[in-house]
C-alpha positions in Angstrom: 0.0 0.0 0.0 1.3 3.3 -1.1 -0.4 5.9 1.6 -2.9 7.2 -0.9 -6.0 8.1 0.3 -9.3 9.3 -1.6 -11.9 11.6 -0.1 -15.5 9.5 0.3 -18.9 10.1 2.1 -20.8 7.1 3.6 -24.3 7.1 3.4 -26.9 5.0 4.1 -30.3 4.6 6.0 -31.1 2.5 9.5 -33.6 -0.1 8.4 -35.6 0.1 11.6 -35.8 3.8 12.3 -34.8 4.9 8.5 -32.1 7.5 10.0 -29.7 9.2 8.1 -26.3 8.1 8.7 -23.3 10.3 6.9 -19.9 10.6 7.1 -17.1 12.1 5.2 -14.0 10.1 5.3 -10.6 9.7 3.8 -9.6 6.3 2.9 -7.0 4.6 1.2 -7.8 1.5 -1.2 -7.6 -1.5 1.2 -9.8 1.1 3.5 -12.3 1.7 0.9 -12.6 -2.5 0.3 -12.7 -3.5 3.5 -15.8 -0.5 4.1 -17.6 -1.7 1.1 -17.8 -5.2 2.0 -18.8 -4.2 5.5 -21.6 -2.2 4.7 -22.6 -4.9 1.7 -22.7 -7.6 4.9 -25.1 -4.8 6.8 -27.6 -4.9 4.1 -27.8 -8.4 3.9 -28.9 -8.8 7.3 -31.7 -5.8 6.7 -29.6 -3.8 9.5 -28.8 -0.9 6.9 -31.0 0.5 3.4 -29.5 2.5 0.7 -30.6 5.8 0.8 -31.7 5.9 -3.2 -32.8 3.0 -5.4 -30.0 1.6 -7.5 -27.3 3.8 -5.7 -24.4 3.0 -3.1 -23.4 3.1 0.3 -19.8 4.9 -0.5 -19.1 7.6 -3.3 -16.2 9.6 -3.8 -16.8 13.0 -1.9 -17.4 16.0 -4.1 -17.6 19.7 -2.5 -21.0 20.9 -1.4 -22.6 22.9 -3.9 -24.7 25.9 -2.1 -27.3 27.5 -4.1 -29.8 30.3 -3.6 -33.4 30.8 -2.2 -34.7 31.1 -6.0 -33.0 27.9 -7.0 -34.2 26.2 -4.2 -37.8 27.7 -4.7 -37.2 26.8 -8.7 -35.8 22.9 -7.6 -38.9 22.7 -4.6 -41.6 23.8 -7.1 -42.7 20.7 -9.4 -43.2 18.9 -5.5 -42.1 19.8 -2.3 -43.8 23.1 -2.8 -46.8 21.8 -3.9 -47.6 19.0 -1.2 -46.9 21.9 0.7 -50.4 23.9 -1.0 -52.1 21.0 -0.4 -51.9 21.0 3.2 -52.2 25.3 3.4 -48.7 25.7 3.5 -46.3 27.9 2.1 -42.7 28.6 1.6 
């Protein structure tokens, strides 16, 4: 092993609570197998869900991207914004 580590986040959902769990971490290779098969194990016992359908537990970690009120409004509107209506709620 050379020392080389990659920036990942964790994430993944409690099956019996469905709780976020997320971390950040900085892993090397061997790391990142050994935390892939780990998490793989989890799920076959039902202990842990993936947090989308067809995604994965580990990705490599990209900087946050913040947008604005208007985007958010823009992103929330097709949806969120309108469940929202339906129950006499607004943003």
């Amino acid at each position: 092993m050379d020392g080389t580590t990659k920036k990942y986040t964790i994430e993944f959902l409690y099956a019996d609570n469905k709780q976020l769990y997320q971390a950040d971490v900085e892993l090397s290779c061997e790391e990142h197998s050994g935390v892939v098969k780990f998490l793989r194990k989890l799920e076959r016992t039902g202990a842990i869900e993936l947090t989308t359908e067809g995604g994965c537990f580990i990705y490599q970690y990209r900087d946050p991207q913040f947008i604005g009120f208007e985007q958010l409004e823009a992103d929330w509107k097709a949806g969120t914004l309108e469940y929202g209506k339906d129950h006499e709620m607004q943003l």
